[in-house]
C-alpha positions in Angstrom: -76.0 -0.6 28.2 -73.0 1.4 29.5 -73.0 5.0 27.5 -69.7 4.9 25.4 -67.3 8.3 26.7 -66.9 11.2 24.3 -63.8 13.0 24.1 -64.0 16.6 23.5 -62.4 17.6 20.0 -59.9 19.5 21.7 -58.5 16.5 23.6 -58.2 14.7 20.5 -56.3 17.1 18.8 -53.7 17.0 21.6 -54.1 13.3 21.1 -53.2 13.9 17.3 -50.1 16.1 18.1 -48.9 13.9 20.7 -48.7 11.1 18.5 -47.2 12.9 16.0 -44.2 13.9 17.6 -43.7 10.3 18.8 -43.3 9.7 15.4 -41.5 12.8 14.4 -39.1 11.7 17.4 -38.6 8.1 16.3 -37.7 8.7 12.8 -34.8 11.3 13.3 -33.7 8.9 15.8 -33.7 6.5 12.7 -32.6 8.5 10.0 -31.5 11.4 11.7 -27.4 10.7 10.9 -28.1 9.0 7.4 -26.4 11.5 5.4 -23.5 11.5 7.3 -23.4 7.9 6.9 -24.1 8.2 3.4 -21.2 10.0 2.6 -18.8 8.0 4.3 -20.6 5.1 2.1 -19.4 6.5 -0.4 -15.8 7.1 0.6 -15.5 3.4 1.3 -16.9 2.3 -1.5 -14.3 4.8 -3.6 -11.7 2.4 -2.0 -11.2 -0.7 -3.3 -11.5 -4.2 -1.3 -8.6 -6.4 -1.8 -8.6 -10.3 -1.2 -5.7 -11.0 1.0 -2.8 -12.1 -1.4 -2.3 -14.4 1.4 -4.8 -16.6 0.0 -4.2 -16.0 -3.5 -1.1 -18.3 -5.2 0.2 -16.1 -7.7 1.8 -19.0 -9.6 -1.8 -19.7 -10.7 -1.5 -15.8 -12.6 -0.1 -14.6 -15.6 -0.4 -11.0 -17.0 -1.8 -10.4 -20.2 0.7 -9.2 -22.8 1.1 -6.0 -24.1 -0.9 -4.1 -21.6 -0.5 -1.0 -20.7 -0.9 -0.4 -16.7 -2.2 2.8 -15.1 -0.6 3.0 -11.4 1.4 5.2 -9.5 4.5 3.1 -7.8 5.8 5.5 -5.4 9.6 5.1 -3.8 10.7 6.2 -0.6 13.6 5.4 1.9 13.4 7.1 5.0 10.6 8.7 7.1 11.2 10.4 10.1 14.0 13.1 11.5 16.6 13.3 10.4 19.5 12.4 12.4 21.8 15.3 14.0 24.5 14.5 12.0 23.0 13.8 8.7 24.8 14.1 5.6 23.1 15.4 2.0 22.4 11.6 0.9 20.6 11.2 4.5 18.3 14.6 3.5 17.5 14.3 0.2 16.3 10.4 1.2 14.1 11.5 4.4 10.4 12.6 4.1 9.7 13.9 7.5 6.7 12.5 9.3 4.4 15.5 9.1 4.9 15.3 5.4 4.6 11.8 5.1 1.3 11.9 7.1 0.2 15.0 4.6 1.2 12.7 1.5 -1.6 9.7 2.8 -3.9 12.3 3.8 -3.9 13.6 0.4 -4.3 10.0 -1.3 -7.3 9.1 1.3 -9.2 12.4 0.9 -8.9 11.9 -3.0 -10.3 8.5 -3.7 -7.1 6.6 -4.7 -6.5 2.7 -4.4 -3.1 2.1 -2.4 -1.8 -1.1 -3.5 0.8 -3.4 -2.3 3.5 -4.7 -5.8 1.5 -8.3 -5.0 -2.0 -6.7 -4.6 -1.3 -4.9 -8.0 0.1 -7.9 -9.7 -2.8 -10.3 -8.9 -5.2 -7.5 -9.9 -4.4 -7.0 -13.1 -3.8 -10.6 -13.8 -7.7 -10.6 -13.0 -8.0 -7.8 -14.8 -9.4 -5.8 -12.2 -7.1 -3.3 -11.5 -9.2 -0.1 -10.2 -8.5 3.6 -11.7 -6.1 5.9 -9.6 -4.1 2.9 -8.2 -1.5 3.9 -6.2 1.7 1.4 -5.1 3.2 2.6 -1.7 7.3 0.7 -1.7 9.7 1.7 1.1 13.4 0.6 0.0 16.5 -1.1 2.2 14.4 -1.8 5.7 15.2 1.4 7.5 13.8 1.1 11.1 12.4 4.5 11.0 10.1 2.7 8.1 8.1 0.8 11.3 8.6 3.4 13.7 7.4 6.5 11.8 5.8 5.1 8.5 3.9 2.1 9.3 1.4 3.9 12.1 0.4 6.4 9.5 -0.1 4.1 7.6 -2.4 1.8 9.9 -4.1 5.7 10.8 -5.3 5.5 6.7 -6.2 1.9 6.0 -3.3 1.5 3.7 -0.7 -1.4 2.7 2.6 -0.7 1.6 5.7 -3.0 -0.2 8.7 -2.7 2.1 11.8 -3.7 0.0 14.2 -5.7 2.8 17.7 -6.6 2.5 18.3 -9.5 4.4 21.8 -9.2 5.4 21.1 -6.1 7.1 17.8 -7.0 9.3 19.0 -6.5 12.7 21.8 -4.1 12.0 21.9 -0.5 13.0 19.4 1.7 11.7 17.3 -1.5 10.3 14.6 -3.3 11.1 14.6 -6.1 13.8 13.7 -9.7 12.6 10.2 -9.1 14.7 9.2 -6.2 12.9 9.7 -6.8 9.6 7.8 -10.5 10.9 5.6 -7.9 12.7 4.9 -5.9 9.2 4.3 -8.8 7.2 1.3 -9.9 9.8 -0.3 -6.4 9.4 -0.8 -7.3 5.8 1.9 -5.4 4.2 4.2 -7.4 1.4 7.6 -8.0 1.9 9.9 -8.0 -1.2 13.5 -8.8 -1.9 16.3 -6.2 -2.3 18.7 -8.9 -2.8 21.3 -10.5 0.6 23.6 -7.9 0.6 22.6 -4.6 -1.9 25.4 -5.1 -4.4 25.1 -3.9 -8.2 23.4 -6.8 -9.4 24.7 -5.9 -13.2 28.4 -6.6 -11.9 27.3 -10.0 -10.9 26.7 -13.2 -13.0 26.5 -17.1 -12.2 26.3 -18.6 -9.3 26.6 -14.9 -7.2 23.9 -13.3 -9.1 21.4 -16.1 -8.5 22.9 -16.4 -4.5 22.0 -12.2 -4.1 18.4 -13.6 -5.8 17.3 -16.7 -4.2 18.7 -16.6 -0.7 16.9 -13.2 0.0 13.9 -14.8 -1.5 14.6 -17.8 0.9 14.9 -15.7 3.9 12.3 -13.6 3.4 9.7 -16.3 2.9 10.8 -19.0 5.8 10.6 -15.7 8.2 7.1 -14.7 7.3 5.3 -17.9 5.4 4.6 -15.8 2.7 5.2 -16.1 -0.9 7.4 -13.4 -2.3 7.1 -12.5 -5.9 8.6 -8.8 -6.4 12.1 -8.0 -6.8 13.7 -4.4 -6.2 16.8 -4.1 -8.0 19.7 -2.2 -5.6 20.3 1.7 -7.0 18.3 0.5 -9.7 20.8 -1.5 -11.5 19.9 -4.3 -14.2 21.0 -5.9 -17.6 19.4 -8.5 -19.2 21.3 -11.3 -17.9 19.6 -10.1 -14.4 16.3 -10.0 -15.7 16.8 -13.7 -16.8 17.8 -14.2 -13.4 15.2 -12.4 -11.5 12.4 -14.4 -13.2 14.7 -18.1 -13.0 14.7 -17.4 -9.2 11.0 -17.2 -9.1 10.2 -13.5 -9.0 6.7 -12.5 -11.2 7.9 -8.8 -11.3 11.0 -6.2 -10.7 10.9 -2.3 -9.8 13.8 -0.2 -10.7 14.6 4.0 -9.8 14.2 4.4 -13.6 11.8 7.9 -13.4 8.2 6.7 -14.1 5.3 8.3 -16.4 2.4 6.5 -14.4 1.7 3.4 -16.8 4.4 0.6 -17.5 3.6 -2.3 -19.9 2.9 -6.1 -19.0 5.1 -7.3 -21.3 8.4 -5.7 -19.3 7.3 -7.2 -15.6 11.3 -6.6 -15.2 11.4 -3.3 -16.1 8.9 -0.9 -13.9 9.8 2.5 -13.1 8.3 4.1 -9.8 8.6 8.2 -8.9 10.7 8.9 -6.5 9.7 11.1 -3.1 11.9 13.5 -1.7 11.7 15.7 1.1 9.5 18.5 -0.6 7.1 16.1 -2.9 4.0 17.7 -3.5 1.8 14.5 -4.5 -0.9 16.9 -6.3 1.6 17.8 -8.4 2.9 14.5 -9.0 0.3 12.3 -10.1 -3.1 13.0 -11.3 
């Protein structure tokens, strides 16, 4: 019978170690980055997910009355420089790009939900809209809008509301048919600010509900998406254009009326929105 071979103890102890920093190795290997990846986990998970409104009919959806909604609708105009020879209209309308960039950093780092008007309106039809929402709308179409806004806005994650008016796409200073087409495939929403920007409280009949439905019209045969949010020009309404706004189809209207942070369900006509100018401080502004 073949003797069996003995190890001396101190080969087995090298044996032992050996083994154990196999293991050792393997596992930090494993679980070496988990609490990085933990934490950004969480900062995901602080977001929340949003079905595509795309495949959501907001037709089907109807907000509960006399509710009281918690979300920051934010307004801008233009993001960018400012031209050479701007005028003080042109400045006090332009958040420059490092701001604008600042402004998203500061909603990313601090846990809020940025919202498109639609996103906002289906979730609280569900009645799931999330704490520290946060509506992102861009007014009149600007060009800069795409140039200088909407990359910042893919560098974050976020979608935004970009308020067109349809006379002027192509024009000077606006966006071209292909990139508002071009926004509206990234996911953002496109709403109406009316055919040609005109004080919709000086209007009645047959011109009111033109400015209304053919912006609509245009808007939704360009991008094959339903639009449901009105933006009423310089913020002018009555109640004869409210009427109006929800005859032409619209589920909701925003206006330049200074906001608190909440608006009621009951006046889908009538929501305010703060206003950003060049020297915001968002920590400052909402909360």
């Amino acid at each position: 019978m073949q003797e069996k071979r003995k190890y001396p103890i101190f080969q087995i102890s090298v044996f032992a170690v050996l083994a154990l920093l196999v293991i050792a190795f393997f596992y930090i290997a494993k679980n070496g980055n988990k609490p990085k990846e933990e934490a950004e986990e969480k900062l995901e998970t602080a977001q929340i997910s949003v079905e595509p409104t795309q495949t959501i009919n907001p037709d089907n959806l109807t907000w509960p009355n006399n509710q009281t909604v918690s979300a920051s609708i934010l307004m801008y105009h233009h993001i960018g420089p400012l031209p050479q020879d701007a005028d003080d209209i042109r400045r006090g309308l332009t958040v420059s790009s490092e701001n604008f960039d600042s402004q998203m950093k500061y909603l990313k780092e601090n846990g809020y939900n940025v919202l498109t008007m639609k996103e906002m309106y289906v979730l609280v039809a569900q009645s799931k809209l999330p704490e520290k929402a946060v509506i992102l709308t861009f007014d009149d179409g600007y060009q800069d809008n795409y140039l200088y806004a909407e990359p910042v806005l893919e560098n974050y994650g976020f979608k935004a509301t970009f308020n067109i008016i349809t006379d002027d796409i192509g024009q000077a200073e606006y966006m071209t048919p292909e990139e508002v087409i071009a926004l509206s495939k990234k996911g953002h929403e496109l709403a109406s600010h009316t055919v040609s920007h005109p004080s919709l409280e000086q209007l009645s009949g047959d011109a009111l509900m033109s400015e209304l439905v053919d912006s609509k019209s245009a808007l939704e045969k360009m991008t094959a998406d339903k639009v449901i949010t009105l933006c009423y020009p310089a913020g002018k309404y009555d109640a004869e254009v409210e009427a109006a706004a929800k005859s032409a189809g619209y589920k909701m209207a925003i206006t330049t009326v200074a906001s608190k942070g909440t608006f009621s369900t009951s006046r889908p006509y009538e929501i305010s929105r703060y206003r950003i100018n060049p020297t915001t401080q968002l920590d400052s502004l909402i909360k």
